[in-house]
KOLVEXGU-345940 format. One record per residue: x, y, z of N, C-alpha, C in turn. Coordinates in steps of 0.1 Angstrom, whole numbers, padded with zeros to 4 digits, always signed. Example, Ala and Ser with C-alpha at 12.3 -4.5 7.8 and 13.67 -1.06 7.14 Angstrom:
BEGIN
+0132-0057+0078+0123-0045+0078+0132-0033+0078+0128-0022+0071+0137-0011+0071+0129+0000+0079
end
This chain:
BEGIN
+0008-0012+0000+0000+0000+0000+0009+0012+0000+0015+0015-0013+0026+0024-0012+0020+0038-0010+0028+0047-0011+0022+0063-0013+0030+0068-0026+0029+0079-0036+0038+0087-0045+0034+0100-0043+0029+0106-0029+0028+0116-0023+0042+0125-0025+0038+0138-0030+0050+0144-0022+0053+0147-0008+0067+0146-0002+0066+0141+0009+0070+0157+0018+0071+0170+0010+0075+0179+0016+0064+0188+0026+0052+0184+0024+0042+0187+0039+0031+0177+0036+0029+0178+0048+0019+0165+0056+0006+0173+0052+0001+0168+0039-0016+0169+0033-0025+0166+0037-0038+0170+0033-0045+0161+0036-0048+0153+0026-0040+0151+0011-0042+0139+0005-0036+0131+0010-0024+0133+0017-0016+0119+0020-0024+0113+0026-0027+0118+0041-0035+0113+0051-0053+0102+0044-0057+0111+0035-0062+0107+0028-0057+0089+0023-0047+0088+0017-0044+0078+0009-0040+0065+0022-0033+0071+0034-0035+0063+0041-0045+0057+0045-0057+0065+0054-0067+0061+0054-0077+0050+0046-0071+0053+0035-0080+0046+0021-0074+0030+0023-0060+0033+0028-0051+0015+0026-0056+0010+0039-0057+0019+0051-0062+0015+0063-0075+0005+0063-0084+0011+0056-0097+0007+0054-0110+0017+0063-0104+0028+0066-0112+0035+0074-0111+0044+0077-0118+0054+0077-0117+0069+0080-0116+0079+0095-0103+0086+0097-0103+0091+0113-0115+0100+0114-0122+0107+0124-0132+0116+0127-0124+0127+0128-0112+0126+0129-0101+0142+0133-0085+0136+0126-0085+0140+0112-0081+0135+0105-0064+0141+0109-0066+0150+0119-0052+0160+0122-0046+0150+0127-0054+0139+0140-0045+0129+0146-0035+0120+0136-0039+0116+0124-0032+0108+0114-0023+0112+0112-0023+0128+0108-0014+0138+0099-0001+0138+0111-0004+0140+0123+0007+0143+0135+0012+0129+0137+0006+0117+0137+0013+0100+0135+0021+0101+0126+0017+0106+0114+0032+0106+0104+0041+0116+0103+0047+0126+0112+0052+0138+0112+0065+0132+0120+0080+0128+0114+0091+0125+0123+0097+0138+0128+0102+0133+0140+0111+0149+0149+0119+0153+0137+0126+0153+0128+0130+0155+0117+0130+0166+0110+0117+0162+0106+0109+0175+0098+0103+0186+0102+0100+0182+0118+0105+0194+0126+0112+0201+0126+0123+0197+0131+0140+0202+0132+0135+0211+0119+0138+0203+0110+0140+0213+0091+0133+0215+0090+0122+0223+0096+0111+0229+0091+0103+0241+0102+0114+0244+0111+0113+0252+0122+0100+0249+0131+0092+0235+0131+0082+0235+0139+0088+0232+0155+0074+0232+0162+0075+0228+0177+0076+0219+0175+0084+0208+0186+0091+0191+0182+0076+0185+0191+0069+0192+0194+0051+0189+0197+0043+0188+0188+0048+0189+0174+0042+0189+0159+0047+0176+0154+0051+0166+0163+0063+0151+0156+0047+0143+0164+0055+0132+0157+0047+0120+0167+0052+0112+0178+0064+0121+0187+0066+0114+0195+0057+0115+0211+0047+0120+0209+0039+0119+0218+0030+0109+0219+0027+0107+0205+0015+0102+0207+0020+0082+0204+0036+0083+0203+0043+0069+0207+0042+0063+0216+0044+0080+0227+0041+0072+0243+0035+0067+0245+0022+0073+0243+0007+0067+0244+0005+0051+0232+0012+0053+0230+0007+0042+0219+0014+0029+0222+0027+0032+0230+0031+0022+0237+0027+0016+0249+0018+0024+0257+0008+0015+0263-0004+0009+0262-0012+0016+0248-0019+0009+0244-0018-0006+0241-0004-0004+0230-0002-0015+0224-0003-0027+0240+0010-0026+0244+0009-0033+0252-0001-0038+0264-0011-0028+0262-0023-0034+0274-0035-0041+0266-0031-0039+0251-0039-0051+0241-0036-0059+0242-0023-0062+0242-0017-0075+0237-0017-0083+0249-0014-0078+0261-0013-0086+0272-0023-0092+0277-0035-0088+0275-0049-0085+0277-0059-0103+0267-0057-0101+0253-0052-0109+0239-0047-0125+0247-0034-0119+0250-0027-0131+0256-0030-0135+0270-0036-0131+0278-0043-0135+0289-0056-0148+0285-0065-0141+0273-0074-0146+0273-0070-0159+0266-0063-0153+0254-0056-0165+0247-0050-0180+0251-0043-0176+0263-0032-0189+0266-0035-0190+0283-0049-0197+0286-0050-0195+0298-0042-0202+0307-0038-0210+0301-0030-0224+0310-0015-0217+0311-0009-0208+0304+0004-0201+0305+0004-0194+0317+0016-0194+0318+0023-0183+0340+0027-0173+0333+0027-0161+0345+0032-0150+0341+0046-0152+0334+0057-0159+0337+0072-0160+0329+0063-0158+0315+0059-0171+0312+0053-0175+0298+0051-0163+0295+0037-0160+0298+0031-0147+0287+0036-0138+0284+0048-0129+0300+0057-0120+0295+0065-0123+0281+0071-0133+0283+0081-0141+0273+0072-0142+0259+0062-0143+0254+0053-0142+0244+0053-0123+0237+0044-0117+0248+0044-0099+0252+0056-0095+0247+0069-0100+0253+0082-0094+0249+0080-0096+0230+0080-0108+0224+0079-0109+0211+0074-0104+0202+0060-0098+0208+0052-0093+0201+0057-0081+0202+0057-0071+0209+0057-0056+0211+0074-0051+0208+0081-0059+0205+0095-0058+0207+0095-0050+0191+0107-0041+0194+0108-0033+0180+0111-0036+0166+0116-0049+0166+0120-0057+0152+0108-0061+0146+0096-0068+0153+0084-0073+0153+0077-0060+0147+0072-0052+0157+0068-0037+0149+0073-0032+0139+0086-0032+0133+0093-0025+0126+0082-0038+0112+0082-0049+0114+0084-0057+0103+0066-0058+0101+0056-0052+0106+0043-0050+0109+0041-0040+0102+0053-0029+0105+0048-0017+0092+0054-0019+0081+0061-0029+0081+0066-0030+0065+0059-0032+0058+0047-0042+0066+0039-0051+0056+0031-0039+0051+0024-0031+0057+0016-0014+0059+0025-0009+0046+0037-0008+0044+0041+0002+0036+0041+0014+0046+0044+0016+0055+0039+0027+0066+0055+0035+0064+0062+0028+0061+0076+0040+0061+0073+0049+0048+0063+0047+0034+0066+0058+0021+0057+0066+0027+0045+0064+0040+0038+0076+0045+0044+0087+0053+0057+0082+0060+0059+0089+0071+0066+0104+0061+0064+0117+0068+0070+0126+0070+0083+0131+0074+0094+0132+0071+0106+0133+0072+0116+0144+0068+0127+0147+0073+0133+0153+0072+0141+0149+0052+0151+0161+0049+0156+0153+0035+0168+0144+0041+0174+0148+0053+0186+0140+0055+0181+0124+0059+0175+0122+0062+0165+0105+0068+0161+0107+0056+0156+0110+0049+0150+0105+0035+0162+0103+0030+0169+0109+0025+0182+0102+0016+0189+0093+0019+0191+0092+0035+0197+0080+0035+0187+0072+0041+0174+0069+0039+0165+0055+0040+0165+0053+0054+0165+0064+0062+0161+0067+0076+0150+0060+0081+0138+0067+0072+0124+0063+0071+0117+0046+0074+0128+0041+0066+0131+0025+0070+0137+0020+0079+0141+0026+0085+0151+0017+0101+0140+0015+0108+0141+0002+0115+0135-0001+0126+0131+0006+0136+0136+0013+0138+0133+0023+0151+0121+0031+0146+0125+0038+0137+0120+0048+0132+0105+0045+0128+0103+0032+0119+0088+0025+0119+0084+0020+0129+0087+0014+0141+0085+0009+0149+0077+0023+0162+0084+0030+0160+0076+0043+0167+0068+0050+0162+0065+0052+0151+0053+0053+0135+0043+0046+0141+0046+0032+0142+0038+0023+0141+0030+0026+0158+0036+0031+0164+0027+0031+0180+0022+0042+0179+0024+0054+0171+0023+0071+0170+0007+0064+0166+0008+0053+0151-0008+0053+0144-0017+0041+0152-0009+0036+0162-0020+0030+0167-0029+0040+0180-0019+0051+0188-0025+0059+0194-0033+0072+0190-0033+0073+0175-0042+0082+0170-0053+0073+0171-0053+0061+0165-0067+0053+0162-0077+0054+0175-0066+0051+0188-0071+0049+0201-0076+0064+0208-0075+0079+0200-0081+0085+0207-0091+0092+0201-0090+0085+0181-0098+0087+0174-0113+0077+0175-0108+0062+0175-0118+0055+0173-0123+0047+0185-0117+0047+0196-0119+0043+0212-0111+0032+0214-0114+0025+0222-0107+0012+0230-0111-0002+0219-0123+0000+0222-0127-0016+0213-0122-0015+0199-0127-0006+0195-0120+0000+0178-0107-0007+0176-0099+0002+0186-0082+0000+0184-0077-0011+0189-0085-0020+0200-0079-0036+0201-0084-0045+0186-0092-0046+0182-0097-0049+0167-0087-0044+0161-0082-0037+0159-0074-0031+0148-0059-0035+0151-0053-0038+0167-0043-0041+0170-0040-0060+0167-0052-0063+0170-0056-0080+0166-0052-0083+0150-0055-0074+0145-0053-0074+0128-0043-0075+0127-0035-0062+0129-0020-0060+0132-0009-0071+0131-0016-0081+0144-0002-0088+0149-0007-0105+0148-0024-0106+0135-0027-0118+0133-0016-0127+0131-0010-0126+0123+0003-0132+0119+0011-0140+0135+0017-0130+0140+0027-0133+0147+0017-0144+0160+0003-0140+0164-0007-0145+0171-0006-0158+0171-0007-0165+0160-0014-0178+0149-0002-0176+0156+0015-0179+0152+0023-0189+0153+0026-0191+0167+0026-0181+0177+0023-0179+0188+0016-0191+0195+0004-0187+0190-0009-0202+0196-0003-0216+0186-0003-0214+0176+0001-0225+0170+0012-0234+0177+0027-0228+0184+0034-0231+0193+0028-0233+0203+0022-0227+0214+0019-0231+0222+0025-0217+0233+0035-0207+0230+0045-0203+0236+0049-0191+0223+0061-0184+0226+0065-0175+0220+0073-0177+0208+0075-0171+0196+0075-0179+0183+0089-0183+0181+0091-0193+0176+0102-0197+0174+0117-0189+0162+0124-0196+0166+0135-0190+0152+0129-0192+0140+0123-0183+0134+0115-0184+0119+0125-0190+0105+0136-0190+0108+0149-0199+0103+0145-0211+0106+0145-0213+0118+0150-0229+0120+0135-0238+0110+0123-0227+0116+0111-0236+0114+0109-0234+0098+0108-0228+0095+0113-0232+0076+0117-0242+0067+0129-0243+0079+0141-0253+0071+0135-0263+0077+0127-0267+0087+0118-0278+0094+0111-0282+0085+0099-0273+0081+0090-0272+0070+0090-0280+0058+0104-0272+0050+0106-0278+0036+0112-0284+0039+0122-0293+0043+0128-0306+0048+0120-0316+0051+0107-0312+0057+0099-0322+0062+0092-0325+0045+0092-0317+0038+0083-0322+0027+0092-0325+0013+0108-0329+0018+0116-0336+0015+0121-0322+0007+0121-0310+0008+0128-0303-0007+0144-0297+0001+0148-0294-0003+0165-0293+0000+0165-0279+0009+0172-0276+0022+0171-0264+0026+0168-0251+0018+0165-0239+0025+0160-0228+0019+0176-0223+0020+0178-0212+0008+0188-0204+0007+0180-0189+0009+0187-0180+0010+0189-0165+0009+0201-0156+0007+0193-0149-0001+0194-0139-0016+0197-0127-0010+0208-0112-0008+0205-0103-0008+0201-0097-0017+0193-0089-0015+0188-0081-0026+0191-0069-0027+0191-0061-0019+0198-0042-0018+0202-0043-0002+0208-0033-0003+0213-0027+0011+0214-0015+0006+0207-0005+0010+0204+0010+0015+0209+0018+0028+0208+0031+0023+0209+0040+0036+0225+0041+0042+0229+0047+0052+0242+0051+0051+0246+0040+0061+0259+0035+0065+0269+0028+0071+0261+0026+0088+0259+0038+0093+0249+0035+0105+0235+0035+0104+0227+0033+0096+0216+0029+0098+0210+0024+0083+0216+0009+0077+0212+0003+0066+0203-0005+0066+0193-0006+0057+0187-0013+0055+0185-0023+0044+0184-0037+0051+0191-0047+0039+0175-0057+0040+0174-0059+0023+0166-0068+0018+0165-0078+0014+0160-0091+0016+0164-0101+0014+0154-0109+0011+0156-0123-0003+0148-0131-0012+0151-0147+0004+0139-0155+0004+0142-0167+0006+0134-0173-0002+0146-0183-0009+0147-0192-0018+0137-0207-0014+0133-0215-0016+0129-0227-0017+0129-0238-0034+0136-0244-0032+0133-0253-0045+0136-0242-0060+0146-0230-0058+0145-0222-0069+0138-0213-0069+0127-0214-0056+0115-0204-0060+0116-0191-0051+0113-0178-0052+0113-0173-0045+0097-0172-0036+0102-0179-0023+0088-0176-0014+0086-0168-0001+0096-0158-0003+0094-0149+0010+0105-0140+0009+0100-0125+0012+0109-0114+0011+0108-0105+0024+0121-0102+0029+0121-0096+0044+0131-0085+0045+0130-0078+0047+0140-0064+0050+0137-0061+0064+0154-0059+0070+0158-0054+0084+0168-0046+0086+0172-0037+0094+0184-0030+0101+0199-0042+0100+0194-0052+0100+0209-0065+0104+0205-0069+0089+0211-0080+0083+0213-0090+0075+0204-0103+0076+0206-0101+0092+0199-0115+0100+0184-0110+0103+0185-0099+0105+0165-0094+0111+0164-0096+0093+0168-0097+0083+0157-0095+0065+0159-0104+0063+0167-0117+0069+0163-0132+0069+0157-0138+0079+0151-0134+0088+0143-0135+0096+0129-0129+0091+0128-0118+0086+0115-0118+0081+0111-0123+0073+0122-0123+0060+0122-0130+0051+0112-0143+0054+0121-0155+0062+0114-0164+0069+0096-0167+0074+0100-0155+0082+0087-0155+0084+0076-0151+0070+0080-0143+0062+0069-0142+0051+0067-0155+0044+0080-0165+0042+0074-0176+0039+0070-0189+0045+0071-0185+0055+0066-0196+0064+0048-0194+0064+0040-0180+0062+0028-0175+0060+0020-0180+0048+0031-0177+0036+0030-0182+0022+0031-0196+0026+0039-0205+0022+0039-0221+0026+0028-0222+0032+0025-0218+0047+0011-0227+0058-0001-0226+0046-0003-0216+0040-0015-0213+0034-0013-0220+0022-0005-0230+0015-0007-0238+0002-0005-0253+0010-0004-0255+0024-0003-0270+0030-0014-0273+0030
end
């Protein structure tokens, strides 16, 4: 759900176009517009750094986590506190988020400075990963509580399912792959770099996993090892759903 917005002020088409890929319309469309606004473009653009979204991260970082814990409560009754923390950590942890707004496209929305735009700022982990809590806490003070757990459920369907499907908190998405297609006799998976972007401290590297020749899963991370870990995991989603 990309954007070809220009990215030099925060519109109301952009917001617009998000909304459209979201599937739903804010009542105070200004909350969206300040979820994508980095301290950045601040800085370069002489605003109050009360004009970013790092407020509404805060907040969005306890949302998130009083969904999720909440989810996982109901979810895994027979699980001890160790457990669920150990699950909670997985889910909310910034690699996990970061790889939640990839799927979104949520880094070509964000608002940015040109220095993070040129070197692919916009894409580091950190940077989506606090996007990503800025737009879950607009939702939560736009659309309410029940709204924004629904919409946080959506979010993290993915990671949930393997979650419950274990039993526990998800496994090395490596190892269980190479489990996968091994078990249905085809030859371990390889991976492919595909780009590495952005400057020396904060690159981001893209990565093909291979099966049988084929390409069935593509993952981008800050490491080498987080875009073969996603990687993984995108095809481990693809695969379950042709078994």
């Amino acid at each position: 759900m990309g954007s070809s917005r220009d990215k030099t002020t925060p519109t109301r088409a952009s917001v617009k176009a998000l909304e459209t890929a979201l599937g739903f319309s804010f009542k105070d469309p200004s909350l969206l517009r300040l979820a994508l606004v980095h301290s950045s473009y601040c800085n370069e653009h002489g605003l109050d750094p009360g004009q970013s979204y790092e407020r509404l991260e805060f907040l969005g970082d306890a949302v998130l986590e009083l969904a999720v814990s909440t989810e996982l409560y109901l979810r895994f009754p027979d699980a001890n506190e160790g457990e669920l923390t150990k699950i909670r950590s997985s889910l909310v942890r910034r690699e996990t988020l970061a790889e939640i707004a990839r799927r979104m496209d949520l880094g070509s929305y964000l608002f940015v400075g040109k220095g993070v735009e040129t070197s692919n700022g916009h894409q580091q982990d950190s940077v989506l990963a606090a996007a990503l809590e800025a737009l879950v806490a607009a939702v939560y003070i736009d659309q309410g509580n029940e709204f924004t757990r629904q919409f946080i459920l959506k979010l993290i369907d993915a990671e949930l399912a393997q979650a419950e499907l274990q039993g526990g908190p998800p496994e090395n998405p490596k190892s269980l792959l190479q489990e996968m297609v091994q078990g249905q006799g085809l030859e371990p998976p390889t991976y492919k770099l595909v780009s590495s972007e952005g400057p020396d401290h904060g690159p981001v590297f893209t990565v093909d996993v291979l099966v049988d020749g084929q390409v069935v899963g593509t993952g981008a991370g800050g490491k080498k090892s987080e875009a073969e870990g996603a990687a993984a995991r995108a095809a481990l989603a693809t695969l379950s759903g042709e078994i």
